[in-house]
mmJSON file of the N, C-alpha and C atoms, coordinates in Angstrom:
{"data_MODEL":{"atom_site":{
"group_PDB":["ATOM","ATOM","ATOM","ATOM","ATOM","ATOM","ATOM","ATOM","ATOM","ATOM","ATOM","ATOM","ATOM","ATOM","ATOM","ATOM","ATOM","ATOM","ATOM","ATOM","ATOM","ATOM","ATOM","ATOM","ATOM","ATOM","ATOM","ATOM","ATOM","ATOM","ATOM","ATOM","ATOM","ATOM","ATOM","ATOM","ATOM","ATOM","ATOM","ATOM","ATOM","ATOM","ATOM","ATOM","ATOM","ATOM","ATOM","ATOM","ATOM","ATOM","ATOM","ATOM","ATOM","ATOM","ATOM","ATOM","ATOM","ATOM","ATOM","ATOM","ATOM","ATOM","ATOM","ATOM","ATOM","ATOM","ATOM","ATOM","ATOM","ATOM","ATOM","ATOM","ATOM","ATOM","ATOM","ATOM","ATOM","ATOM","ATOM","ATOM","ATOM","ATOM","ATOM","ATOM","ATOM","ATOM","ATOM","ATOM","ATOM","ATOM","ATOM","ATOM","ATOM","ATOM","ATOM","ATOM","ATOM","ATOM","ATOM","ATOM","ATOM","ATOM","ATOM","ATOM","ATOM","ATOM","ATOM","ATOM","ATOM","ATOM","ATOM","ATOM","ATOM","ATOM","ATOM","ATOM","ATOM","ATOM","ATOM","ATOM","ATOM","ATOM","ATOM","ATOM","ATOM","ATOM","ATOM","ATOM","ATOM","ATOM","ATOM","ATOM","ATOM","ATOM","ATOM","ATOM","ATOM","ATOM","ATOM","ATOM","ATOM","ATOM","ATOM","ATOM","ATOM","ATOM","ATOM","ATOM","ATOM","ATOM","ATOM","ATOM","ATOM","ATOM","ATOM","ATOM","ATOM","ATOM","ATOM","ATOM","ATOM","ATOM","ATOM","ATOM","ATOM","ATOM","ATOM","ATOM","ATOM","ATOM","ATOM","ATOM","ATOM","ATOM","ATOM","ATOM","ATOM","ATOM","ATOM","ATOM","ATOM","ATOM","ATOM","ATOM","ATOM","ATOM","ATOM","ATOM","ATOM","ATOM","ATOM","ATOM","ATOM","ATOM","ATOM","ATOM","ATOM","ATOM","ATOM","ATOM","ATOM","ATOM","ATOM","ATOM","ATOM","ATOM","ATOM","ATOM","ATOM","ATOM","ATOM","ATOM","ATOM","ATOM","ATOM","ATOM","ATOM","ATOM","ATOM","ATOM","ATOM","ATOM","ATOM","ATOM","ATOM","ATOM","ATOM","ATOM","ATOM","ATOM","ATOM","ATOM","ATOM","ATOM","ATOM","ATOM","ATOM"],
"id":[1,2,3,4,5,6,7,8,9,10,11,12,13,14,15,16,17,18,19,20,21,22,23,24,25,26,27,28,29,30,31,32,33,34,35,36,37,38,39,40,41,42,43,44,45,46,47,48,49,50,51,52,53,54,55,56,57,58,59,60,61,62,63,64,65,66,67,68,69,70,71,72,73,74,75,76,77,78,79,80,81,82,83,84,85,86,87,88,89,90,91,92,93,94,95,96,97,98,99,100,101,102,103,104,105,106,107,108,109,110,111,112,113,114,115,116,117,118,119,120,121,122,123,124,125,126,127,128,129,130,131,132,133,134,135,136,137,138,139,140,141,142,143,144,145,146,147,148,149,150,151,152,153,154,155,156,157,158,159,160,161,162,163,164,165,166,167,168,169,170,171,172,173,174,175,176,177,178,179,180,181,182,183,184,185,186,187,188,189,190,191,192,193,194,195,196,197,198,199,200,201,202,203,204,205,206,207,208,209,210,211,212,213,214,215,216,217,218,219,220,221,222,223,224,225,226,227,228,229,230,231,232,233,234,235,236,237],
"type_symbol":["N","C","C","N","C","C","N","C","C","N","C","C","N","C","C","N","C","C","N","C","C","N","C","C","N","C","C","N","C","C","N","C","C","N","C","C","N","C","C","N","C","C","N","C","C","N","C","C","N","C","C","N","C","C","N","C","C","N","C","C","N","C","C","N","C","C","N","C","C","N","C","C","N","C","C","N","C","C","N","C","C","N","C","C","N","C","C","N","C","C","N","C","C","N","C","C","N","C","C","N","C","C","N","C","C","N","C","C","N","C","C","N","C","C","N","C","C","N","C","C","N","C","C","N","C","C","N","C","C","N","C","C","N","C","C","N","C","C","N","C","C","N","C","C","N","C","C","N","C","C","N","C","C","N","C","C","N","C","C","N","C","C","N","C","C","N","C","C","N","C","C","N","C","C","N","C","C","N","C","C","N","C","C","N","C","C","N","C","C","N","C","C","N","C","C","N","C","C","N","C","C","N","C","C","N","C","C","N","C","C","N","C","C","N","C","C","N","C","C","N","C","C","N","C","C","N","C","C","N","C","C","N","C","C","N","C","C"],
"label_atom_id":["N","CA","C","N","CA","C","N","CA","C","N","CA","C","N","CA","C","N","CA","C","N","CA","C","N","CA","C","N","CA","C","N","CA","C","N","CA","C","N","CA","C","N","CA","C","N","CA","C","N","CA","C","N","CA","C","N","CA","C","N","CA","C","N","CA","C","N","CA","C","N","CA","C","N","CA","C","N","CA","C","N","CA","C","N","CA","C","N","CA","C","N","CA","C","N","CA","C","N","CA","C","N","CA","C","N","CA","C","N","CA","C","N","CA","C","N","CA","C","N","CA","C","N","CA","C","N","CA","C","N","CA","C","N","CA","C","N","CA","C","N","CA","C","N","CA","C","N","CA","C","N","CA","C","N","CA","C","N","CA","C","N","CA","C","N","CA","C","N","CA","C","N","CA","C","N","CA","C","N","CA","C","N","CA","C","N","CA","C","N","CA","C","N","CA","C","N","CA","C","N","CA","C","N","CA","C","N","CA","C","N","CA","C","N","CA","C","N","CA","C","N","CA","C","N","CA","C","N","CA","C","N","CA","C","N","CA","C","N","CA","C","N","CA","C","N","CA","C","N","CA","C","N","CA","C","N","CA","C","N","CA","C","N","CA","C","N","CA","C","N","CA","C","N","CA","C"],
"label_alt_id":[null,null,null,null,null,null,null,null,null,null,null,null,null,null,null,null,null,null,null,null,null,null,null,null,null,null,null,null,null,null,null,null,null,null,null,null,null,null,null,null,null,null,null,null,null,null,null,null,null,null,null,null,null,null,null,null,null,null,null,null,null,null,null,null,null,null,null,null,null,null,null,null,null,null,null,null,null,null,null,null,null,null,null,null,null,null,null,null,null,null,null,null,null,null,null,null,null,null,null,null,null,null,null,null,null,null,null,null,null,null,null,null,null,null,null,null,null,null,null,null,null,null,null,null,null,null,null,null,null,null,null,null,null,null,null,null,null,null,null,null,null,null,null,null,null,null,null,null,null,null,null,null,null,null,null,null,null,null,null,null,null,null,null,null,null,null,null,null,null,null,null,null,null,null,null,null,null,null,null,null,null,null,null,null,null,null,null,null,null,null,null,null,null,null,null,null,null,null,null,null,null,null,null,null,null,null,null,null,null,null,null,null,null,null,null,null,null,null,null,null,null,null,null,null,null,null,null,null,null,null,null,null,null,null,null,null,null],
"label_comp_id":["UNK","UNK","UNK","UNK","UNK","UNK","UNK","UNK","UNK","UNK","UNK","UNK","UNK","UNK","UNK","UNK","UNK","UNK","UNK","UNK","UNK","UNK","UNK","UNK","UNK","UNK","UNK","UNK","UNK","UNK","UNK","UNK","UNK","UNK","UNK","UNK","UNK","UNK","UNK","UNK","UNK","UNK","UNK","UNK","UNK","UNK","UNK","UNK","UNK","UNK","UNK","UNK","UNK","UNK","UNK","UNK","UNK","UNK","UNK","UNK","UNK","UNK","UNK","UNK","UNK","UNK","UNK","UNK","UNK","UNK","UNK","UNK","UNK","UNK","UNK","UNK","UNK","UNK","UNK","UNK","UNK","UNK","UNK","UNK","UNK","UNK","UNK","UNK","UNK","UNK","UNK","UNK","UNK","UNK","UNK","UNK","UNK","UNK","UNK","UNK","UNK","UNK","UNK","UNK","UNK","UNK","UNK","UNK","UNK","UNK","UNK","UNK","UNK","UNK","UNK","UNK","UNK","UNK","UNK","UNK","UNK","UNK","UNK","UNK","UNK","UNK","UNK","UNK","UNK","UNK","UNK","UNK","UNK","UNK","UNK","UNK","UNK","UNK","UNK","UNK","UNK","UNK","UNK","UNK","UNK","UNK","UNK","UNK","UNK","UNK","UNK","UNK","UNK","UNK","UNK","UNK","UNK","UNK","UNK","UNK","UNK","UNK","UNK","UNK","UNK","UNK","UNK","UNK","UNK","UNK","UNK","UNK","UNK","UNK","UNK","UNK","UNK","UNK","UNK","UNK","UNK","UNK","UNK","UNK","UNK","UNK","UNK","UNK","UNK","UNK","UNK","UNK","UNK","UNK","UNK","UNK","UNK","UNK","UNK","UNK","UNK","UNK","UNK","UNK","UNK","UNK","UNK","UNK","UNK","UNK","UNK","UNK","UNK","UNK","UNK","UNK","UNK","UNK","UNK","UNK","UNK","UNK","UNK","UNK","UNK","UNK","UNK","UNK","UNK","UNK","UNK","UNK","UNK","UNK","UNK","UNK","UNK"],
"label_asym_id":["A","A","A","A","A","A","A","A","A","A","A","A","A","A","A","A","A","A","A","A","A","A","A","A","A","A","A","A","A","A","A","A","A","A","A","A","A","A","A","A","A","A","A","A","A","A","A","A","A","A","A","A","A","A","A","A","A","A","A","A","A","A","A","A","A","A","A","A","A","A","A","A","A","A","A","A","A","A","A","A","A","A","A","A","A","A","A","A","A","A","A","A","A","A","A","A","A","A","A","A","A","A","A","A","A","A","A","A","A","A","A","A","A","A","A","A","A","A","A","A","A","A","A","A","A","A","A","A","A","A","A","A","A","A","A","A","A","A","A","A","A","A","A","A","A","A","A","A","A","A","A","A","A","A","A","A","A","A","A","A","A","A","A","A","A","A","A","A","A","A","A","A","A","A","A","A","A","A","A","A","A","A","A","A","A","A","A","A","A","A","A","A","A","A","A","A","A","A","A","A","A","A","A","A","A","A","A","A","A","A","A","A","A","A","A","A","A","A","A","A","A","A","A","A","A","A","A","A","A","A","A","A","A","A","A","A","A"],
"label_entity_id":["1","1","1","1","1","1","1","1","1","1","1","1","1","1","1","1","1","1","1","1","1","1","1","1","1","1","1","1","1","1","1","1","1","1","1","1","1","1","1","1","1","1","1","1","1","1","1","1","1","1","1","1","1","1","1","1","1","1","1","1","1","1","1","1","1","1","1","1","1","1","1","1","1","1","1","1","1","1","1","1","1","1","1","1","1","1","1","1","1","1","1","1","1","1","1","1","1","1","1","1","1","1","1","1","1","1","1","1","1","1","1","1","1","1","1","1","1","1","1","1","1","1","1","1","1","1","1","1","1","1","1","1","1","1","1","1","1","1","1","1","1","1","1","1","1","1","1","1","1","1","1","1","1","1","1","1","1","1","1","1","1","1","1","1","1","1","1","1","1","1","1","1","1","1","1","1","1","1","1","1","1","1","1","1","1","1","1","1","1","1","1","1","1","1","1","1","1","1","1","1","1","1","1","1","1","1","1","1","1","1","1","1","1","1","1","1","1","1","1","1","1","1","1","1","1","1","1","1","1","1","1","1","1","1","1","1","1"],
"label_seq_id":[1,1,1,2,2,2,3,3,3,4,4,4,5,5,5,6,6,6,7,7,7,8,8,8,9,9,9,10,10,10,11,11,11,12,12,12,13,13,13,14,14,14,15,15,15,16,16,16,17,17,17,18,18,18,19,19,19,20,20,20,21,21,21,22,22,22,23,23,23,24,24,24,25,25,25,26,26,26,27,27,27,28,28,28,29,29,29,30,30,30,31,31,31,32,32,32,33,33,33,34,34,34,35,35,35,36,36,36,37,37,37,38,38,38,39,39,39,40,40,40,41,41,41,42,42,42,43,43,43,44,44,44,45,45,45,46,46,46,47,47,47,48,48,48,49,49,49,50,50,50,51,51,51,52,52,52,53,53,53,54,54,54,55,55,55,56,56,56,57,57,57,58,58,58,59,59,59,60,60,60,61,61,61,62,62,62,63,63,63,64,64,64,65,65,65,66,66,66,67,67,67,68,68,68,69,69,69,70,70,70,71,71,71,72,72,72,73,73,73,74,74,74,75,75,75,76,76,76,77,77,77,78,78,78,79,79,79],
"pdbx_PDB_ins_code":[null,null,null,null,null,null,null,null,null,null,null,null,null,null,null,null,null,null,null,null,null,null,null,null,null,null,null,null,null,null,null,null,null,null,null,null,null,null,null,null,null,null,null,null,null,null,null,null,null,null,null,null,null,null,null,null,null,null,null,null,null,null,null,null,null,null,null,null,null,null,null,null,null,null,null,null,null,null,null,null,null,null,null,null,null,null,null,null,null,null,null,null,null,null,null,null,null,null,null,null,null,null,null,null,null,null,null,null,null,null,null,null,null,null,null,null,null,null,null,null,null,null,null,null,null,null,null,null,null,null,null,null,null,null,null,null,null,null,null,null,null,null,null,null,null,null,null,null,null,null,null,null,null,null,null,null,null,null,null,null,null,null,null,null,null,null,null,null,null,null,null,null,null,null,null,null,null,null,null,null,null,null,null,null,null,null,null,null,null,null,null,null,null,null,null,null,null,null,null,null,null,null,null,null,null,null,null,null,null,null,null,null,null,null,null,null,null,null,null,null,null,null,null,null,null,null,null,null,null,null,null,null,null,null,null,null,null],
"Cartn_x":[111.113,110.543,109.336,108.445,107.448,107.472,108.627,108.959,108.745,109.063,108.807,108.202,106.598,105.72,105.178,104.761,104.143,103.143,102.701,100.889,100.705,101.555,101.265,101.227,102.126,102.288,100.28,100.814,98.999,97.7,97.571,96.665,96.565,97.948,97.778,97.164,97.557,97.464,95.895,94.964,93.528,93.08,93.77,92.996,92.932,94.154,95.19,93.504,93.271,92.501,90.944,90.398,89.297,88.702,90.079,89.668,89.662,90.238,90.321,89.378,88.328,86.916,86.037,86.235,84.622,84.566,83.551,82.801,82.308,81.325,80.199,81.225,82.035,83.034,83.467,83.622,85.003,84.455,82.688,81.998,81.18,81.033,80.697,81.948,82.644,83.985,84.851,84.346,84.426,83.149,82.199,80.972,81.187,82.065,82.289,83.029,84.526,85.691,84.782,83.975,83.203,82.695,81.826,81.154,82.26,83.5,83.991,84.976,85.119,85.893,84.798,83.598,82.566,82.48,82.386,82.402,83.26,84.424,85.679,85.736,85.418,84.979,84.096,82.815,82.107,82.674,83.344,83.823,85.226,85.666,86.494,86.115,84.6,84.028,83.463,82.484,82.168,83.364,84.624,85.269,86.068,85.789,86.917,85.388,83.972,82.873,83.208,83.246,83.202,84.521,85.628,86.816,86.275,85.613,85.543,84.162,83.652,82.747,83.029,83.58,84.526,85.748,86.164,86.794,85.977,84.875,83.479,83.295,83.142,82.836,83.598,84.895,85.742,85.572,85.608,85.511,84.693,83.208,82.122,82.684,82.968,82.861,84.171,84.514,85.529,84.833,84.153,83.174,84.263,83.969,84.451,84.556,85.536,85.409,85.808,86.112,86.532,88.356,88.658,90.423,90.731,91.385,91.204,92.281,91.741,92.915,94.343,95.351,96.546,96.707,96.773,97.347,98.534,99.597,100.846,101.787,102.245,102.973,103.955,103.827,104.838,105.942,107.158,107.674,108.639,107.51,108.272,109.213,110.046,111.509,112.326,113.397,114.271,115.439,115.874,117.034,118.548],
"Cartn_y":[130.573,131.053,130.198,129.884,129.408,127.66,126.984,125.924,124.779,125.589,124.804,124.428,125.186,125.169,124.043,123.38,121.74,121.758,120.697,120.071,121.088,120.826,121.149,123.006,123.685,125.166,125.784,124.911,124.951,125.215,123.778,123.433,124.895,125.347,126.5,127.982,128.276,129.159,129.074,127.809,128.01,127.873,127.639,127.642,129.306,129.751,131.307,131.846,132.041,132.791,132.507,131.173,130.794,131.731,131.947,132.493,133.811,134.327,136.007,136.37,135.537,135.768,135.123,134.167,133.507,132.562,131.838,130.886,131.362,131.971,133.199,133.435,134.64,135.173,134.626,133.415,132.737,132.197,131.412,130.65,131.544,133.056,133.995,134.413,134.346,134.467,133.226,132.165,130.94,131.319,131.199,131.299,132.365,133.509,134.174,133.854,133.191,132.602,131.824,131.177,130.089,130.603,131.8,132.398,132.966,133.58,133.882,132.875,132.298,130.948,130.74,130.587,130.318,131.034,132.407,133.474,133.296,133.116,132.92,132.022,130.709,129.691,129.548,130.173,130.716,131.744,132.61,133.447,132.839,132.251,131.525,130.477,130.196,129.114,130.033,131.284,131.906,132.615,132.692,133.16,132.698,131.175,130.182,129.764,129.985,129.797,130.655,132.007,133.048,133.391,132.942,132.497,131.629,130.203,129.272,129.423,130.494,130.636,131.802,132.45,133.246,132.378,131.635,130.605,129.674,129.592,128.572,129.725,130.849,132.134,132.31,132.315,132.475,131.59,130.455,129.402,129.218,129.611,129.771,130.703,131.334,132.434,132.185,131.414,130.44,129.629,130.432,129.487,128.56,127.439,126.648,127.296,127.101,127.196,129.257,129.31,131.092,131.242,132.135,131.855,132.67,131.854,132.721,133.859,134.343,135.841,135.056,135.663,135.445,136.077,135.415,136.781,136.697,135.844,135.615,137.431,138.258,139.292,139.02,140.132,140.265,141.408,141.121,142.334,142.908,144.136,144.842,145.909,146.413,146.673,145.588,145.477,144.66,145.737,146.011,147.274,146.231],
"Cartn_z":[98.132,99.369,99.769,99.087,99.364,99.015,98.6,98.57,99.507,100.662,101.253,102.665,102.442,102.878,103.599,102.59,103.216,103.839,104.305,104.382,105.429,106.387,108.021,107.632,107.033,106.658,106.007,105.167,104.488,105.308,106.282,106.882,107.788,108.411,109.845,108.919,107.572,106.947,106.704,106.598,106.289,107.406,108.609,109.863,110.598,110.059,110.593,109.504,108.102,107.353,108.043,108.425,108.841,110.266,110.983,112.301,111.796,111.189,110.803,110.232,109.17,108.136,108.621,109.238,109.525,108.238,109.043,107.862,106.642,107.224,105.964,105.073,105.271,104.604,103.771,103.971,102.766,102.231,102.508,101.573,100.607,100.98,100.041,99.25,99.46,98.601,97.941,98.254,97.235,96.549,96.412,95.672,94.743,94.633,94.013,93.153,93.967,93.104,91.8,92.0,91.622,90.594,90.427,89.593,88.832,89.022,88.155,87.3,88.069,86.807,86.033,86.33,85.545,84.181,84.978,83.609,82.538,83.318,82.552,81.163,81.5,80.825,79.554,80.733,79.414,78.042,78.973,77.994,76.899,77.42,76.344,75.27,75.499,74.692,73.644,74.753,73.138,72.241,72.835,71.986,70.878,71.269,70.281,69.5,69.538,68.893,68.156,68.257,67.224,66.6,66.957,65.904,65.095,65.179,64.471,63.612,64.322,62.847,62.075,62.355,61.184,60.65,60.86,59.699,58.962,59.446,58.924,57.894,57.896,57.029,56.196,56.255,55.042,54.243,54.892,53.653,53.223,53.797,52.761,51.434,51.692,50.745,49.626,49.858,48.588,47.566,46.899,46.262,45.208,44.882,43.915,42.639,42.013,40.189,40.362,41.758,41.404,42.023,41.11,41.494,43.119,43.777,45.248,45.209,46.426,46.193,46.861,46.068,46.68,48.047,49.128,50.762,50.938,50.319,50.812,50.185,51.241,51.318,50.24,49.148,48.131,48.653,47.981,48.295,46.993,46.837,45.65,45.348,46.615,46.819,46.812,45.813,45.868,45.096,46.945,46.486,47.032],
"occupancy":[1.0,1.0,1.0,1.0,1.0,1.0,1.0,1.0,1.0,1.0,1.0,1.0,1.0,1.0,1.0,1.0,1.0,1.0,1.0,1.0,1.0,1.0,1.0,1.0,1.0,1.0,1.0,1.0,1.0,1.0,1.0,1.0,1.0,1.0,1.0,1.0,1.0,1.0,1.0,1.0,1.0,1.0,1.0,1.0,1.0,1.0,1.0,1.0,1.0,1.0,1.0,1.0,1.0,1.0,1.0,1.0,1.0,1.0,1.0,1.0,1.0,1.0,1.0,1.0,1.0,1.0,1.0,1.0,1.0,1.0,1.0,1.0,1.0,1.0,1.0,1.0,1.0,1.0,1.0,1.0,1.0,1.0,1.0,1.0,1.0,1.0,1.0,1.0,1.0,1.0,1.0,1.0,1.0,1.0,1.0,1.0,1.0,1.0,1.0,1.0,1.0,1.0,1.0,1.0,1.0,1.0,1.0,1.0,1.0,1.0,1.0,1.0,1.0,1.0,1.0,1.0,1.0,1.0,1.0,1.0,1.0,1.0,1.0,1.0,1.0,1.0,1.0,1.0,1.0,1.0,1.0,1.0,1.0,1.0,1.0,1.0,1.0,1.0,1.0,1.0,1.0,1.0,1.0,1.0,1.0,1.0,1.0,1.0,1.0,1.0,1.0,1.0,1.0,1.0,1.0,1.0,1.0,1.0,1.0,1.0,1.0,1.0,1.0,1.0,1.0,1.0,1.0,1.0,1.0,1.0,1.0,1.0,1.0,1.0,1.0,1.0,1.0,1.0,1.0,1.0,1.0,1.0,1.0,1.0,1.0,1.0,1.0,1.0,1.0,1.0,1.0,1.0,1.0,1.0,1.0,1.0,1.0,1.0,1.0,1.0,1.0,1.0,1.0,1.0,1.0,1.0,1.0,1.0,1.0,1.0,1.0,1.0,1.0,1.0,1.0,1.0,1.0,1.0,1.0,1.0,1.0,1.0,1.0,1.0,1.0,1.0,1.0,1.0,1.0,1.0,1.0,1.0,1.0,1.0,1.0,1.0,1.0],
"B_iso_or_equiv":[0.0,0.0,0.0,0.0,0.0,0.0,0.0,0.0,0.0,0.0,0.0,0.0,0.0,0.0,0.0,0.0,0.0,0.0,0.0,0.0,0.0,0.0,0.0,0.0,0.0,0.0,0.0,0.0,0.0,0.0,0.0,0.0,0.0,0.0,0.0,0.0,0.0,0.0,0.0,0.0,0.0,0.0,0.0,0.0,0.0,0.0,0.0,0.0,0.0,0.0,0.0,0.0,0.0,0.0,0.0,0.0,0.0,0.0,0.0,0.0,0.0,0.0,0.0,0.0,0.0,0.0,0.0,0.0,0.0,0.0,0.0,0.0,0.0,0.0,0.0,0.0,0.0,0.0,0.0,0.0,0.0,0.0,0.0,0.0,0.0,0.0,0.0,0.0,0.0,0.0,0.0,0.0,0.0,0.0,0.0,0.0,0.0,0.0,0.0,0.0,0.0,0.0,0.0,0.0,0.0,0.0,0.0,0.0,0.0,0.0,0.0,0.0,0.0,0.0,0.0,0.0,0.0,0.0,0.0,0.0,0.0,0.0,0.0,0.0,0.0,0.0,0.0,0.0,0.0,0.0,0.0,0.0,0.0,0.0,0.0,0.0,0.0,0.0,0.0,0.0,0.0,0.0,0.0,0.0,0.0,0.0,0.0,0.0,0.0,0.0,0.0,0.0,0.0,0.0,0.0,0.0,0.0,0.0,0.0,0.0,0.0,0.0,0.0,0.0,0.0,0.0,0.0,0.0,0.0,0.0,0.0,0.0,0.0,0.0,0.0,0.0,0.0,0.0,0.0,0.0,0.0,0.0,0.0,0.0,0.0,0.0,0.0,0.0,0.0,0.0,0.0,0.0,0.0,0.0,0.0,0.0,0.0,0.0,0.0,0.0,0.0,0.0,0.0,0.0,0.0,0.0,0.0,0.0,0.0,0.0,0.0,0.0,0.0,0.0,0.0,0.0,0.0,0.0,0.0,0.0,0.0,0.0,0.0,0.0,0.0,0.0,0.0,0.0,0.0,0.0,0.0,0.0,0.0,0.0,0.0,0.0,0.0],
"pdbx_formal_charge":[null,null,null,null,null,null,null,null,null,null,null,null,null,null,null,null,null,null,null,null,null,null,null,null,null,null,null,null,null,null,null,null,null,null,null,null,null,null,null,null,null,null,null,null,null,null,null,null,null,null,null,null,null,null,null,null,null,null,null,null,null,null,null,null,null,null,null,null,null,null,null,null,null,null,null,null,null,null,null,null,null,null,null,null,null,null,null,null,null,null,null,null,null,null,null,null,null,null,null,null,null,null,null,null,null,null,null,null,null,null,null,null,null,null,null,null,null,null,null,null,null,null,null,null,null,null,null,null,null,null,null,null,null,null,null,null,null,null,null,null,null,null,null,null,null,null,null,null,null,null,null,null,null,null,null,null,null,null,null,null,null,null,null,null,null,null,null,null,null,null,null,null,null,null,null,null,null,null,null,null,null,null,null,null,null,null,null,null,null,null,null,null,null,null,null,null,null,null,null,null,null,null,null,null,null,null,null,null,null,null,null,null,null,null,null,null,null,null,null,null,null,null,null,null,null,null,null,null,null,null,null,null,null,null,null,null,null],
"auth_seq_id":[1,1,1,2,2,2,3,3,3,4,4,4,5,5,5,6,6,6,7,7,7,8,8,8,9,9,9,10,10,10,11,11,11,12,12,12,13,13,13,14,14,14,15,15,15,16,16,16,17,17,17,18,18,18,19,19,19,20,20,20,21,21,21,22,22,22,23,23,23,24,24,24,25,25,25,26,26,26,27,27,27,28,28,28,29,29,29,30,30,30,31,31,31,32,32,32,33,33,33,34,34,34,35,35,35,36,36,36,37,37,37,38,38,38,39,39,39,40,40,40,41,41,41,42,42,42,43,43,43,44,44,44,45,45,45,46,46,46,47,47,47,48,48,48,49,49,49,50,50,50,51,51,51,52,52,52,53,53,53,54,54,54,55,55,55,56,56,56,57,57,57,58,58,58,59,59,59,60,60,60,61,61,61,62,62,62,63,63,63,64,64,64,65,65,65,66,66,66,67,67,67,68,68,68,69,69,69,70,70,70,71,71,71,72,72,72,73,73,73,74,74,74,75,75,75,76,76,76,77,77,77,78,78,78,79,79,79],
"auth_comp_id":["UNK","UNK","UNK","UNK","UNK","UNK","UNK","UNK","UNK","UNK","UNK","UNK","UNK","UNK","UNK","UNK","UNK","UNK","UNK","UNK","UNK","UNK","UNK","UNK","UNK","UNK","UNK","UNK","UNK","UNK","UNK","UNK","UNK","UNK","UNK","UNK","UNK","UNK","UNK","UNK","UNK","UNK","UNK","UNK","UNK","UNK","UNK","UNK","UNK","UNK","UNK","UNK","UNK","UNK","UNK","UNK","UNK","UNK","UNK","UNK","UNK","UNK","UNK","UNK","UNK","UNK","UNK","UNK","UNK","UNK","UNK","UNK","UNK","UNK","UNK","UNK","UNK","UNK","UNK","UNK","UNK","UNK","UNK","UNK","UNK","UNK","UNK","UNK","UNK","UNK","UNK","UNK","UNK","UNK","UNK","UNK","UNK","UNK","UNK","UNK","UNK","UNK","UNK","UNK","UNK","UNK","UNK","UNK","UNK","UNK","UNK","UNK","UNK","UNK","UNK","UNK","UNK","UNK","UNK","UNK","UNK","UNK","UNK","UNK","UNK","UNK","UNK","UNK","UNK","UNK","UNK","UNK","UNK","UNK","UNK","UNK","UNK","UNK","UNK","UNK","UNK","UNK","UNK","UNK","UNK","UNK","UNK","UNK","UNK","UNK","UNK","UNK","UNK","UNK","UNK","UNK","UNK","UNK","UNK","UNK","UNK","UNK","UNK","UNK","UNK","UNK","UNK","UNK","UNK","UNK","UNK","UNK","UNK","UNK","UNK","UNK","UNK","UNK","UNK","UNK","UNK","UNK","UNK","UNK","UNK","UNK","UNK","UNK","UNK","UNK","UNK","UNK","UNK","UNK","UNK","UNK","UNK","UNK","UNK","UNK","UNK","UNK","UNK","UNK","UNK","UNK","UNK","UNK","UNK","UNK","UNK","UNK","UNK","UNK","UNK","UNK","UNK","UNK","UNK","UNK","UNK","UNK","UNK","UNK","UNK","UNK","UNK","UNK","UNK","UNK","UNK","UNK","UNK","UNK","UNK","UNK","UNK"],
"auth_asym_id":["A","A","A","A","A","A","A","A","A","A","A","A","A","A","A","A","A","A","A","A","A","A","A","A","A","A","A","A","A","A","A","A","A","A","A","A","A","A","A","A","A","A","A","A","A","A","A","A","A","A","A","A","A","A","A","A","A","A","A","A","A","A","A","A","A","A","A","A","A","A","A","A","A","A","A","A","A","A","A","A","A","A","A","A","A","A","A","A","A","A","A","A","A","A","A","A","A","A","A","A","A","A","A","A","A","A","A","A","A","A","A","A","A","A","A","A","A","A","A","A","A","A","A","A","A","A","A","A","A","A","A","A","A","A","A","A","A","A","A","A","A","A","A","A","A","A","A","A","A","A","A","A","A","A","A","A","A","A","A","A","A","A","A","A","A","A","A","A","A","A","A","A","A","A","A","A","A","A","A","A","A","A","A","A","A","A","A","A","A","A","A","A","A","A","A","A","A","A","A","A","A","A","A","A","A","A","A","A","A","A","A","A","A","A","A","A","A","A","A","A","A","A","A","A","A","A","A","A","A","A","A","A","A","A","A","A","A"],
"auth_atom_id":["N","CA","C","N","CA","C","N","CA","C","N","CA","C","N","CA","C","N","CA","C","N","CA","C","N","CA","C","N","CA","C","N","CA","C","N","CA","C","N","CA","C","N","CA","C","N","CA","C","N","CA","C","N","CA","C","N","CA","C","N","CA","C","N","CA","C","N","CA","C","N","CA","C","N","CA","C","N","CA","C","N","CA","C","N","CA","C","N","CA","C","N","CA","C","N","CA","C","N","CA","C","N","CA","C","N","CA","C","N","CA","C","N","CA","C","N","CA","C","N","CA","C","N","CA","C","N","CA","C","N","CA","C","N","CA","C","N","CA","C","N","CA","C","N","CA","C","N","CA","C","N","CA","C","N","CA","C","N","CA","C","N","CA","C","N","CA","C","N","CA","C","N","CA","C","N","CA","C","N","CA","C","N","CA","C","N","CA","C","N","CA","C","N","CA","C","N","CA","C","N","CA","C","N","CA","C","N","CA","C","N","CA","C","N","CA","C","N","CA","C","N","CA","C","N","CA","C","N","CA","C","N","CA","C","N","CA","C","N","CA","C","N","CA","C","N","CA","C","N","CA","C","N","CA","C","N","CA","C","N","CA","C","N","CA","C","N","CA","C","N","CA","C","N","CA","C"],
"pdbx_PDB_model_num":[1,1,1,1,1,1,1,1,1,1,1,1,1,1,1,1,1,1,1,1,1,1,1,1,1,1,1,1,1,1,1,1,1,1,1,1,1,1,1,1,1,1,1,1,1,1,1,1,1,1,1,1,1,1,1,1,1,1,1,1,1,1,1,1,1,1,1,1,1,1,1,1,1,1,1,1,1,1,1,1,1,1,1,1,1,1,1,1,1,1,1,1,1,1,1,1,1,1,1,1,1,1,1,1,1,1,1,1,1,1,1,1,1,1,1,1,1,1,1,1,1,1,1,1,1,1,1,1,1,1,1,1,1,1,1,1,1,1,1,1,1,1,1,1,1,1,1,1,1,1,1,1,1,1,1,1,1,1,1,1,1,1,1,1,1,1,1,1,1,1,1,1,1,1,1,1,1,1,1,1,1,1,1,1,1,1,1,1,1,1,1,1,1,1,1,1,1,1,1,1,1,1,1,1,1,1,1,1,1,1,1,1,1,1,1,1,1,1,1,1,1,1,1,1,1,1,1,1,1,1,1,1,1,1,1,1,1]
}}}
């Protein structure tokens, strides 16, 4: 449906939205868009920060010269 739009489709659609909001309007609502990708961003950095320092954490806590715990799932039904 929307395939095949094209330059000229585009261009009438931001001229069609421009006359309906005004200037103001849409540059307060890009400025918003703006701030929230922002957030966004941010928020995915601190979140792959605080994954990666909880794997920085585990492996602290592997001290050398101690036997590590096994995590691999045993399974002790064998019917």
């Amino acid at each position: 449906m929307l395939n095949n739009i094209g330059l000229p489709g585009l261009l009438l659609i931001a001229i069609v939205v421009l006359v309906l909001f005004g200037r103001g309007k849409i540059s307060s609502l890009m400025g918003e868009v703006g701030k929230g990708i922002t957030a966004f961003k941010r928020g995915v950095k601190d979140g792959t920060e605080e994954i990666e320092s909880a794997v920085d954490d585990d492996d602290t806590r592997n001290v050398p010269g101690e036997k590590a715990r096994d995590v691999t799932p045993h399974s002790t039904d064998r019917s």
